[in-house]
N, C-alpha and C positions, 0 to 999 in steps of 0.2 A: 807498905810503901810502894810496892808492886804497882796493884791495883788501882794507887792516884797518879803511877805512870802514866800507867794505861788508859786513865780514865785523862790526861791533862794529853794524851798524844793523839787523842781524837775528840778532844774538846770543842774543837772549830765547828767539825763533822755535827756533832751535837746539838751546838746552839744554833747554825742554820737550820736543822731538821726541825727543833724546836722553832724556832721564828716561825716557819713555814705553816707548822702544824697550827699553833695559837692564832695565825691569821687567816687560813687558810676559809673558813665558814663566813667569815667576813666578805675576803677579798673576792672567795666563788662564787657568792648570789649575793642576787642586789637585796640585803638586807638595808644597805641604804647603795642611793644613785645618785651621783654629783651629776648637774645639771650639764657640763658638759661635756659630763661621754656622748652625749648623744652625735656629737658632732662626728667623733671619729666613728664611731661604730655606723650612722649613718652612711658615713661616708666609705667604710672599707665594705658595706655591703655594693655599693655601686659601681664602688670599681672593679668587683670582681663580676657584678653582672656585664659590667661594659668592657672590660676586660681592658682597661685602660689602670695603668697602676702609677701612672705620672701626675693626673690631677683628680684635684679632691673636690669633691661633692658635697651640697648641703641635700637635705632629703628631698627638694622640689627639682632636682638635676641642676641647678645653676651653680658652676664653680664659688670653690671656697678659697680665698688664697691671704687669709689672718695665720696662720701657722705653718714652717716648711712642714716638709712631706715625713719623718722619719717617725713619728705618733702614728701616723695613718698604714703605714707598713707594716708597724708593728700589730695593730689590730688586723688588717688583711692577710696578713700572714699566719697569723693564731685560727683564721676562718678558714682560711684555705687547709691548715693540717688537720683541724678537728673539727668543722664546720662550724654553723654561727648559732650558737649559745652565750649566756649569760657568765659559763665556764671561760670559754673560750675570748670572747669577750676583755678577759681581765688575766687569764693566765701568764702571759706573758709577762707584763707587769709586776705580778707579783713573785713572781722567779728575778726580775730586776731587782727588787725589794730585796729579796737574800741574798744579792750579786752584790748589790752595795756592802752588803756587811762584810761579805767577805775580803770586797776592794779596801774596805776600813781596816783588817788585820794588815792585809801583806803592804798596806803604805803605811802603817804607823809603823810594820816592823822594819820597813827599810829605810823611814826616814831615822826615827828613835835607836833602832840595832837591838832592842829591848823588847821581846814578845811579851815578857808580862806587861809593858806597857800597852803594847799594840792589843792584847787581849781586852784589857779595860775597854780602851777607847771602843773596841767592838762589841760586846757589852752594851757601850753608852748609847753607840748607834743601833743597836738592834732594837732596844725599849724606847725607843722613843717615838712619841705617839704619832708627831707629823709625819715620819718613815710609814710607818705603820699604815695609816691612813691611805697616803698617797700613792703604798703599795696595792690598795685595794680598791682605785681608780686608773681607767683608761685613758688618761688623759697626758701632756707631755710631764708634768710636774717632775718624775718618781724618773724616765729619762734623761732628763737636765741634769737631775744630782750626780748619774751614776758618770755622767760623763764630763762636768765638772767639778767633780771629786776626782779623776782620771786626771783631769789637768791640772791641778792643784798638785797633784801628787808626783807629775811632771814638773814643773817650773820649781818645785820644793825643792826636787832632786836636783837637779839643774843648780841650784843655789848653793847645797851645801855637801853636793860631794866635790872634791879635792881634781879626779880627776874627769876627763870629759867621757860621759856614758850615754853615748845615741838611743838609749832606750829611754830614756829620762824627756830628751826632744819630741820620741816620738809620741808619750805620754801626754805630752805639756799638747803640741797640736793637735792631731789626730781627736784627742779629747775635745780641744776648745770648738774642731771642726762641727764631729756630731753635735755637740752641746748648742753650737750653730743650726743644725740642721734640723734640731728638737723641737729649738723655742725661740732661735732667730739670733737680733743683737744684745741681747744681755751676755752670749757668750764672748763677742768681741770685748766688750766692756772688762769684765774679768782678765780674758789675756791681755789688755793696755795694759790695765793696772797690773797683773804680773809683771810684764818687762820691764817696768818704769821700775816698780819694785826690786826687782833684781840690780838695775841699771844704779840705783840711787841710794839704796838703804846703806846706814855707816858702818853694819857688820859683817856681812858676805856680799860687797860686791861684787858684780862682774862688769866684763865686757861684752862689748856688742858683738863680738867674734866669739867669746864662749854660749851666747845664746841663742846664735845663726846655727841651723842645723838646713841646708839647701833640701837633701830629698826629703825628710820629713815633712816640711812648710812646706814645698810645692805639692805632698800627695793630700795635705792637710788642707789647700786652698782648691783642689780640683776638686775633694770631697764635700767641700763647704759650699762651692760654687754653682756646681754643675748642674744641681735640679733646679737654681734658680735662673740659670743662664738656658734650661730645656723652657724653661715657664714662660720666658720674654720672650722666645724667638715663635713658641706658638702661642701666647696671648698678648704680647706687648706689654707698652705701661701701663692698661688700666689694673694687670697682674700686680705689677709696683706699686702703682697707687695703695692698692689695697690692704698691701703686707705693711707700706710703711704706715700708713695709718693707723692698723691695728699697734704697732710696733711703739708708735709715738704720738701721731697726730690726737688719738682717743683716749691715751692713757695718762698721758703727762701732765701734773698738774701744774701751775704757778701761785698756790694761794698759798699763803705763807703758815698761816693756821691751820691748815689740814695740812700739810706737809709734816708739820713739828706735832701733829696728831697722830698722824702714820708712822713717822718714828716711833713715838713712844708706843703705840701698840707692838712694832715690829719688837722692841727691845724690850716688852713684857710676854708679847708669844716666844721667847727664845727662853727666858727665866721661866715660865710655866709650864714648858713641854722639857727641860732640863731639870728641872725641880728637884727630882730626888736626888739626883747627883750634885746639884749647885748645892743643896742642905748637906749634901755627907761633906763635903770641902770645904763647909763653912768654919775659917781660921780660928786658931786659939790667937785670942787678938795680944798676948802678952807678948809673942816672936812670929809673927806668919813665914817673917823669912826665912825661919830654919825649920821649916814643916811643909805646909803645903805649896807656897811660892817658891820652894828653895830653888827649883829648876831652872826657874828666870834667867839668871844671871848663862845659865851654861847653852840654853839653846834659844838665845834670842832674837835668832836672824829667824825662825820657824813661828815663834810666839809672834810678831810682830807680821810678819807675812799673812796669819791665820788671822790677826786683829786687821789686818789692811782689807782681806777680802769682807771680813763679818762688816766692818765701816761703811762697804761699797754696798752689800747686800741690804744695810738699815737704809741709805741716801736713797737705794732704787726703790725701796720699799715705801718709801717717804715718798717719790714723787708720781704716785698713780693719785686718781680721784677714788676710786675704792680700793681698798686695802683687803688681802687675803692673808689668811695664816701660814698659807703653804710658801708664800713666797719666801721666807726666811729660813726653807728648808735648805736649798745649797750649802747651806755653811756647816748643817747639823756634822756631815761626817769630819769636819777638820774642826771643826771646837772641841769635837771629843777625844782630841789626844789632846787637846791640854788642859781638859779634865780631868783623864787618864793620866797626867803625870800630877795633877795634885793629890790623886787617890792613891798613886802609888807610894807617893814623899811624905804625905800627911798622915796625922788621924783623924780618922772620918767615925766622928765620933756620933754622927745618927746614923748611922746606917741603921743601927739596932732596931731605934721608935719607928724608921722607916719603913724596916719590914715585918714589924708587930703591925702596923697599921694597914698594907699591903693585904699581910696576911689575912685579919679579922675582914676585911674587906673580900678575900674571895670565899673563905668560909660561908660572909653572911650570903652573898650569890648563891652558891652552891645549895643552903639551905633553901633561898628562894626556889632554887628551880626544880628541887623536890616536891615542894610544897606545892607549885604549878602543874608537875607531874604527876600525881599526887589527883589532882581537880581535873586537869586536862589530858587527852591523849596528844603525848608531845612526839613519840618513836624513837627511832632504835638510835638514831647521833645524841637524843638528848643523853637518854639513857647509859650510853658510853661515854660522854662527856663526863656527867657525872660519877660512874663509878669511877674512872681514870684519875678526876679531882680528888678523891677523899682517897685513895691511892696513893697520889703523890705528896699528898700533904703529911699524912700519915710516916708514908715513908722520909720526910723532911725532918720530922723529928726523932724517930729511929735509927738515924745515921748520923743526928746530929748538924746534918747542914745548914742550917741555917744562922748555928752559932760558929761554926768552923769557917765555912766560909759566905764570908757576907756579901761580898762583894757578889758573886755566883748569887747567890740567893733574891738579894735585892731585885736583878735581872729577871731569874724565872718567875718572883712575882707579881712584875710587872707583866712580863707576857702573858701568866697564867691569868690576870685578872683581864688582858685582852680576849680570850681565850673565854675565860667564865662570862664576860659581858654580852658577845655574840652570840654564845650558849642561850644564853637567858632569851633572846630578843628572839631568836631562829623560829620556833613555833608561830610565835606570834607574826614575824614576817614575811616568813616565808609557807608557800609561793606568795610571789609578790602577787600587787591584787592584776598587772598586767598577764601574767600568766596566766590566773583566775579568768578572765575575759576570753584567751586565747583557749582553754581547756572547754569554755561553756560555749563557742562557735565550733565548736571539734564535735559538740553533744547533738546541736545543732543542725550540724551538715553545714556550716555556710564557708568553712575552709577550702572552697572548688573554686578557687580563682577571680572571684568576684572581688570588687574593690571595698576596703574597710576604710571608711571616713572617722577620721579621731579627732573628736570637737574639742576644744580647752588647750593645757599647756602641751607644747609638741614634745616633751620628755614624753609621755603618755602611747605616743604614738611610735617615737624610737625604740621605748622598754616591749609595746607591743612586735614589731620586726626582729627585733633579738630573739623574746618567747617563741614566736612563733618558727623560729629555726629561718626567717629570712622568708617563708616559705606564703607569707600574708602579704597583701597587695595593699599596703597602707601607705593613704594617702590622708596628711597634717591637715586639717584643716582652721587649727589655730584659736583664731575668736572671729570666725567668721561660719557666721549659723545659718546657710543656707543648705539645702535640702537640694542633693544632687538629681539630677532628669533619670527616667529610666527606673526598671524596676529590681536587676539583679546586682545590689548593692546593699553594704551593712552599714550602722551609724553605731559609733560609739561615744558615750556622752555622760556626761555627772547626773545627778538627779537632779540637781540644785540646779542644773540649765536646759531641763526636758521643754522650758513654758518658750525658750528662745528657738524652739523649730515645729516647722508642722510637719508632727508624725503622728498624725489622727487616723492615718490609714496605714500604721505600721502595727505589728506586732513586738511586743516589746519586754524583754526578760532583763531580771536582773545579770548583769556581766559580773562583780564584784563585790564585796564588801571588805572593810578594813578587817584582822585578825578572821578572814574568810576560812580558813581552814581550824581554827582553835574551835573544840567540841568537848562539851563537860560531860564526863563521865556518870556523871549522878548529881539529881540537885542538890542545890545549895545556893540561899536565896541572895548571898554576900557576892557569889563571884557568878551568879545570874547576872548581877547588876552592873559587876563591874567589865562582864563582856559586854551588855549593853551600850553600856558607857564607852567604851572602844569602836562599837560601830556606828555611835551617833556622834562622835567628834571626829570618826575619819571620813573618806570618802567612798561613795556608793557610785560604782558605772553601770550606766543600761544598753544594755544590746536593743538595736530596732532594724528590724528587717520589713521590707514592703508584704502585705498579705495577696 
């Protein structure tokens, strides 16, 4: 009994270090690259050459001003302590990643009073994939949550404690601010709908004097304000123009059909990234109300508040012209306490098929990437990967955990197959083929300051600036296949678009191929073919320098 003290009084301690760790090969190299980090990483390398940290940059030096500034600091920031890498890049971010989970314990336990409750819901949020993901992008997404999860957590308070607690204000603004400062007006939108909420709902109302908090709201609206009020005064309105644009004029849609299209995606990305946990609380339908609903009835100023913002999240979600998945992440940390109180009240009668399935699912990884190891030389992360997995599985059943406690269990196998899948991928993608290119002008000699022209999509040319530590004079040049004057310049280019330039008088080496660094250890005419097959469906860059 000791021992599951001790083991539940630093359990928190745990399942961050865990999160951390399962996402951690993901979130540190671009095993995959969302199209728009390029934006901020672009952008926080220029500001730190121009030494300007107030406006942001696209890669051609002409301001950006679709997103506030508090994404872009955060990458600049990450560059400036440990310089510009692929690491660095993304660290921060993924340390928000684990900050959410944590922000998920200490507000379920202060709204609920219930740490076993609060623990579920943290649990809920830590395995779930959109977190996961958007921990392992630079981008504002992962941001927004942690700091409208913060205000949620705020106005909650605000509503259902008894007496008035300035820490609860300063949650509710301060939150909505940055969340402001992230990703713009969708944070205003959530705090209407708060106060309106608090102001109107039949069960914990209040007044407009218990939700006035004077110094909070004004430090909340100078923080909210002030980089957009620096941005008018030295660019004007075409600065506004621009933000409202992106903000509204480009994204909002009016067709009726894609609207009621984007909902229902939005309201099936929340059921398929919740999944296991909507399947273990799925009701014994003979009484749901004295099992998993039973809580309803007793905190339904919170249940009804968490459904008001999830309604606001599907409507916003509904009125873009394209629809993303991530957008429906806000809500993930406040639906998972009232998940968490059906896991607690109910029986959760899959969990069991849950994590047999889970299970055999990292097992069968694991064997894969033996088997790959086995063929290929993968090195020493694969290699510890793997003995760590059959380790802990091993150990999983020696202790009984996974029948003892399921709930725990469910979770680690969720991350551990995050964990197993990265595993698998890592050889094969990593170095990415951008680094590949950066390593074979290193061979080269053409890393002495000369300009590197990156023909095709400009992610290409950002992932190259990253690799190369910032340290590469690259310069996008998009879909436009002209052949720069002059002869101390490099050209980077697909194979499939060498016939769209004249470089007859270039020299010209391969820069990359797909699975570039995967090498078979002895033949074998099955997985000859199937590396083949990997570098004639990915893509091939050529290095061309003038002779």
């Amino acid at each position: 009994m000791g021992n599951i003290d001790k083991i539940k009084k630093y359990r928190l301690i745990i399942l961050l270090v865990l999160f951390l760790a399962s996402t951690s090969i993901g979130a540190l190299n671009y095993i995959f690259h969302y199209p728009d980090e390029k934006h901020y990483t672009d952008a926080a390398i220029l500001m730190i050459g121009n030494h300007d940290y107030m406006t942001p940059y696209n890669s051609d030096g002409t301001t950006r001003f679709l997103k506030p500034i508090l994404t872009y600091w955060f990458v600049a920031g990450s560059y400036k302590l440990f310089g510009v890498s692929q690491f660095s890049s993304r660290f921060l971010f993924w340390l928000v990643g684990g900050l959410i989970v944590l922000v998920t314990y200490f507000m379920t336990a202060s709204l609920t009073g219930n740490k076993e409750i609060a623990w579920i819901a943290t649990l809920i949020t830590a395995t779930n994939p959109l977190l996961i993901i958007s921990a392992s992008r630079s981008i504002p997404d992962i941001l927004q949550v942690l700091f409208l999860t913060i205000s949620a957590w705020g106005f909650m308070g605000v509503m259902i404690s008894e007496e008035r607690k300035k820490i609860y204000h300063w949650l509710a603004y301060l939150g909505t601010a940055l969340a402001f400062e992230t990703k713009g007006i969708p944070a205003v939108a959530f705090a209407a709908a708060s106060i309106l909420f608090l102001l109107f709902n039949p069960w914990k109302r209040k007044k407009l004097k218990d939700i006035i908090e004077p110094v909070s709201m004004i430090t909340a609206t100078v923080v909210a304000l002030s980089w957009f009020i620096i941005m008018y005064l030295n660019h004007g309105t075409a600065y506004l123009d621009s933000f409202f644009n992106d903000q509204v004029g480009e994204r909002v849609s009016k067709s009726v059909p894609l609207v009621a299209k984007n909902v229902s995606l939005a309201i099936i990305t929340l059921l398929l990234f919740l999944s296991p946990w909507v399947l273990a609380i799925t009701p014994s339908f003979k009484n749901p109300w004295k099992g998993q609903f039973s809580f309803l009835n007793h905190v339904k100023p919170v249940v009804a508040f968490i459904l008001c913002w999830t309604v606001l999240i599907l409507v916003m979600s509904g009125l873009v012209f394209r629809y993303y998945d991530r957008y429906v992440l806000p809500v993930v940390p406040i639906l998972s306490i009232l998940i968490a109180y059906s896991v607690y009240y109910g029986k959760t009668k899959f969990l069991k098929p849950s994590i047999a399935i889970l299970l055999s699912m990292n097992i069968f990884i694991i064997l894969a990437e033996i088997v790959f190891m086995v063929y290929f030389s993968s090195g020493p992360i694969v290699l510890a990967g793997i003995i760590s997995g059959i380790f802990l599985i091993i150990l999983g059943f020696v202790t009984k955990f996974y029948h003892n406690h399921r709930v725990e269990a469910l979770s680690a196998s969720i991350l551990f197959l995050v964990f197993n899948a990265f595993l698998l991928m890592y050889p094969i993608a990593i170095p990415d083929q951008e680094t590949q290119i950066v390593e074979e002008m290193e061979k080269e000699g053409l890393m002495d300051g000369r300009p590197v022209y990156v023909y095709g999509n400009i992610k290409n040319a950002s992932k190259i600036r990253v690799d190369s530590y910032a340290e590469c004079n690259v310069i996008s040049m998009d879909s436009v296949y002209t052949v720069p004057d002059g002869e101390n310049h490099v050209l980077v280019f697909r194979d499939t678009d060498m016939g769209k330039l004249a470089v007859s008088d270039y020299n010209i080496i391969t820069g990359s191929v797909a699975g570039g660094n995967l090498k078979l250890r002895f033949k074998s005419g099955f997985w000859d073919r199937q590396l083949k097959y990997i570098r004639k469906k990915g893509e091939t860059f050529l290095i061309a320098y003038p002779r």
